[in-house]
C-alpha distance (Angstrom), angle and dihedral (degrees) to the residues before:
residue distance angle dihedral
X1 . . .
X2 4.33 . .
X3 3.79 136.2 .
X4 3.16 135.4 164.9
X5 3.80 121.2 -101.2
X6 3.90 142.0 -162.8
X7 3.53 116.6 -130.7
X8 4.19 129.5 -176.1
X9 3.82 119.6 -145.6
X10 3.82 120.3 -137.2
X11 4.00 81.2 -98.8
X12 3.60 93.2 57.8
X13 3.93 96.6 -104.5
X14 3.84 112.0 141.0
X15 3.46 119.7 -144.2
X16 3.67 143.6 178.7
X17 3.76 124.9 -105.0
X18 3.91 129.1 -168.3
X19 3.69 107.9 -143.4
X20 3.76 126.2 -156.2
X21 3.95 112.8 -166.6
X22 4.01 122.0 -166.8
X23 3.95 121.7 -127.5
X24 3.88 92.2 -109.3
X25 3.70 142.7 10.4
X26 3.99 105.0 -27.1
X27 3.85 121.2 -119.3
X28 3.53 96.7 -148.3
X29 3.28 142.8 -17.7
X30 4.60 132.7 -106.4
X31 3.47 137.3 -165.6
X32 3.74 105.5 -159.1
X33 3.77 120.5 -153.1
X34 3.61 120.3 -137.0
X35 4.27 132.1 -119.8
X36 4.03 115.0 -126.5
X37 3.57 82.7 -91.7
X38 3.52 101.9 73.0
X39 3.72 139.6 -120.6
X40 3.80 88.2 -42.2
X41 3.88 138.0 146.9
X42 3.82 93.0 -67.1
X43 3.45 97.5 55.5
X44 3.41 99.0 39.9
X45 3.42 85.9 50.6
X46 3.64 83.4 61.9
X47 3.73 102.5 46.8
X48 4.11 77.6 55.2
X49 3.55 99.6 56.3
X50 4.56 86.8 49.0
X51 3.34 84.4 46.7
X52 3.73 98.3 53.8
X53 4.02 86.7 47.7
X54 3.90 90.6 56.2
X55 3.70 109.4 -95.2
X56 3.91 123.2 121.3
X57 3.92 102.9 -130.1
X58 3.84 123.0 -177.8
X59 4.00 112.9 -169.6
X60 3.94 105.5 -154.5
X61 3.76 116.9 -146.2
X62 3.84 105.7 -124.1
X63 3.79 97.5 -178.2
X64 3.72 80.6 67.2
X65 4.01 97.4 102.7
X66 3.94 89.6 51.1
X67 3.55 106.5 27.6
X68 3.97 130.7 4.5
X69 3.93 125.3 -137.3
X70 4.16 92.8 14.5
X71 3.77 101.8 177.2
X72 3.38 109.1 165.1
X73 4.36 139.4 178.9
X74 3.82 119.3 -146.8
X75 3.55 104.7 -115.8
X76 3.52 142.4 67.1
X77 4.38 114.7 -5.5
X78 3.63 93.1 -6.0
X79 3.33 89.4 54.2
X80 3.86 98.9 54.8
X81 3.72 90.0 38.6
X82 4.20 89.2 57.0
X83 3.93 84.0 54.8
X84 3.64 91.7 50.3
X85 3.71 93.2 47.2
X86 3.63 96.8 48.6
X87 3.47 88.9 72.2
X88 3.57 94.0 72.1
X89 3.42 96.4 51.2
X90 3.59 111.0 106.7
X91 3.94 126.9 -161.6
X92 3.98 100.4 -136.8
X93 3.92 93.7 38.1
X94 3.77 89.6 51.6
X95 3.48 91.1 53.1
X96 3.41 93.3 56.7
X97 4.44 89.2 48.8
X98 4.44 73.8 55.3
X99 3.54 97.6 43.6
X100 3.97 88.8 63.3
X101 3.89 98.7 44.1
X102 3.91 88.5 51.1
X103 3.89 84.9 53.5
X104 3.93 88.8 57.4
X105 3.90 88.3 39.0
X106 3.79 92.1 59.2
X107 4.19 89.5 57.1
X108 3.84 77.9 79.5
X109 3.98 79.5 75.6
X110 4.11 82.2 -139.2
X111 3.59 141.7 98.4
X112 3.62 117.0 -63.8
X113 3.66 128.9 -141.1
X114 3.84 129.3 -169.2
X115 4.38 124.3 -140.4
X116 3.72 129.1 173.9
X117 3.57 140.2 158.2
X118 3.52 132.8 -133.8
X119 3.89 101.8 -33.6
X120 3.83 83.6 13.4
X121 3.69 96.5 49.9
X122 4.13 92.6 51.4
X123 4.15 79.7 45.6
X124 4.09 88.6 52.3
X125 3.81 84.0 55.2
X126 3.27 101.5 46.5
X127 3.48 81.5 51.4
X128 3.37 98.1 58.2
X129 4.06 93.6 50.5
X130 4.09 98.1 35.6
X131 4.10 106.2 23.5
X132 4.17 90.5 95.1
X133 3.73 89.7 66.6
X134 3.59 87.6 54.8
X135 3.94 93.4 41.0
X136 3.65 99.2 -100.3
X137 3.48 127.7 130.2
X138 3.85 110.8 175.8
X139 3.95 112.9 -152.2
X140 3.96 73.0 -137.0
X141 3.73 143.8 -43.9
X142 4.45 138.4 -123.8
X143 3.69 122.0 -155.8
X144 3.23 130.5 -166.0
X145 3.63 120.6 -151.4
X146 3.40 96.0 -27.8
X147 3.99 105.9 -155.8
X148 3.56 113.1 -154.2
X149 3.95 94.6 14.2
X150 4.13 84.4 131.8
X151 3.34 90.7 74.6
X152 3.86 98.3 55.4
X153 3.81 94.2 34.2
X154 3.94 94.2 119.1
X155 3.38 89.1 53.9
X156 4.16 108.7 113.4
X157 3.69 112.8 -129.5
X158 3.69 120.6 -145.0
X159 3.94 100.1 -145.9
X160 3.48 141.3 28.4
X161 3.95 117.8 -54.7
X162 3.89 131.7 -152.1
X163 3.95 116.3 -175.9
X164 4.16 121.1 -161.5
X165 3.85 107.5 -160.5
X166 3.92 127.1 -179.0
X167 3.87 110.2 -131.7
X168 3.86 96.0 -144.6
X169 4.18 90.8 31.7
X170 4.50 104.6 142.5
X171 3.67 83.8 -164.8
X172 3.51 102.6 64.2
X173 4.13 121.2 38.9
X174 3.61 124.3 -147.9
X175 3.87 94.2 -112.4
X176 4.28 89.3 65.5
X177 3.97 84.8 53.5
X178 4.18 93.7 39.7
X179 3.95 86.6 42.9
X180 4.31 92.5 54.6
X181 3.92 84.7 36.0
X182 3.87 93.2 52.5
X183 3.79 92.6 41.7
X184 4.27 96.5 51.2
X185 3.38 110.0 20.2
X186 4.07 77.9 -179.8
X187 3.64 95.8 67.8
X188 3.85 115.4 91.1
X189 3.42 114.1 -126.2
X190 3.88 123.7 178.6
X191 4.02 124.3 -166.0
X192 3.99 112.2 -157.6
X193 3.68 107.7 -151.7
X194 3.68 113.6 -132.7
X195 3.64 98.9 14.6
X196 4.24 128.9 117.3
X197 3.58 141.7 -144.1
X198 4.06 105.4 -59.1
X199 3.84 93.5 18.0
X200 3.53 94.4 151.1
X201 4.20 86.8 54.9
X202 4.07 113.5 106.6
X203 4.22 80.8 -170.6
X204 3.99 93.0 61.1
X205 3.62 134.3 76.2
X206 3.80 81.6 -136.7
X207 4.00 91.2 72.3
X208 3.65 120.1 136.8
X209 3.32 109.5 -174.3
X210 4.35 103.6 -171.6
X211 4.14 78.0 51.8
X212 3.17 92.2 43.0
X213 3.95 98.1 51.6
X214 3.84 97.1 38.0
X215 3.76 85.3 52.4
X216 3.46 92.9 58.1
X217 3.35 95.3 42.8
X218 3.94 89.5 50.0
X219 3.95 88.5 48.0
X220 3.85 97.8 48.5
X221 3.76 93.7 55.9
X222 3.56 85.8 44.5
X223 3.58 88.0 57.2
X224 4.10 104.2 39.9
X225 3.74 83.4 45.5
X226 4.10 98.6 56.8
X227 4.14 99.8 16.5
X228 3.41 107.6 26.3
C-alpha cells in the first residue's frame, strides 16, 4: 500500500512524502533519498520494491521548498530542468526535509536505515556524518553514486556505510572514491566494472541491469543485516 503524506521540518517547512507500506508487520524501517529528478516513477518504483520486502519506506520530496510535485524523466527538458534545480538544493536544508521523514520512519518502532541515489546517495552520507545533530541515528545508510562525496570524505559517520559506484561513471573520479576509501577503510564500498552514472536506473539509457541486480542484492542484505 502508498499515499502520499505531509510532513513539517524542524523549521516549520511542510513537505510531501511518498510512502510505501509492506503487506504485514514491517522489518525495518527506510528513508529513501531522492535523484535530481524528483520523487518520480523510478523511485517510487523503488520505495515499491522495499516495500514488497517488508520495510516501511517514505521518499521525501526535497524540491518541495522551491518547487512542489517535481517529477521529472532524464532526457530531453526534464533533464536540463533537474540540472537547474539541483542548484537549489542545499545540503543542511535537505537534511532537515530528512530529518522529518526519519521521524515518520521511526513510527515503524524499528531500526531505520537511510538510501539515496546520486543527490540522494551524497544526502545518505551526509546523513550518516551530520543526522545526530538533527536527532537521527540511522541503524545504517546506502548510497548510490554519491556525487560530490569527495568533498565530505573526512567526515566520521556514525553507522554502518555501504557505497554503490559505477566503474566507467564521468561524474564521479576515482580520487572521490580513493579519498572515502582512504578515510574509512570500514565503509564498504563496491566498484561495478562496466557500469555508468545511474546504473541502477530502469528510466536511463545508462541502466545496467547485472549491476543493477547484484547491487540490490548487496544492499538488501545490507539492510536485513543492520535494520531488519
Amino acid at each position: 500500500m502508498s499515499e502520499n503524506m505531509n510532513l513539517k521540518a524542524q523549521d516549520g517547512h511542510e513537505l510531501s512524502a511518498y510512502v510505501a507500506r509492506p503487506a504485514g508487520e514491517p522489518i525495518g524501517a527506510l528513508v529513501l533519498i531522492q535523484e535530481i529528478f524528483g520523487v518520480n516513477a523510478h523511485i517510487r518504483g523503488v520505495a515499491d520494491g522495499y516495500a514488497r520486502d517488508g520495510f516501511l519506506v517514505v521518499a521525501p520530496a526535497l524540491f518541495d521548498r522551491t518547487e512542489r510535485g517535481v517529477e521529472l524523466k532524464y532526457e530531453g527538458e526534464d533533464a536540463k530542468k533537474a540540472y537547474s534545480l539541483m542548484g537549489t538544493l542545499n545540503p543542511d536544508t535537505a537534511l532537515l526535509d530528512i530529518a522529518a521523514a526519519y521521524e515518520l520512519a521511526k513510527e515503524a518502532g524499528k531500526g531505520v536505515g537511510v538510501i539515496g541515489f546520486c543527490f540522494g546517495g551524497l544526502m545518505s552520507w551526509l546523513t550518516a556524518t551530520r543526522g545526530e545533530a538533527l536527532k537521527m541515528q540511522p541503524s545504517c545508510c546506502v548510497g548510490y553514486y554519491p556525487g560530490g562525496i569527495g568533498k565530505f570524505a573526512a567526515e566520521e559517520p556514525s553507522c554502518p556505510v555501504l557505497l554503490h559506484f559505477g566503474g566507467d561513471d564521468t561524474h564521479i573520479g576515482a580520487d572521490q572514491i580513493e579519498a572515502v576509501r582512504s578515510a574509512h577503510p570500514e565503509v564498504e564500498i563496491y566498484i561495478y566494472p562496466g557500469a555508468e552514472h545511474g546504473f541502477n536506473c530502469d528510466a536511463r539509457a545508462s541502466y545496467n541491469p547485472p549491476s543493477a541486480k547484484l547491487a540490490r542484492e548487496r544492499t538488501l542484505a545490507f539492510l536485513k543485516t543492520h535494520v531488519a
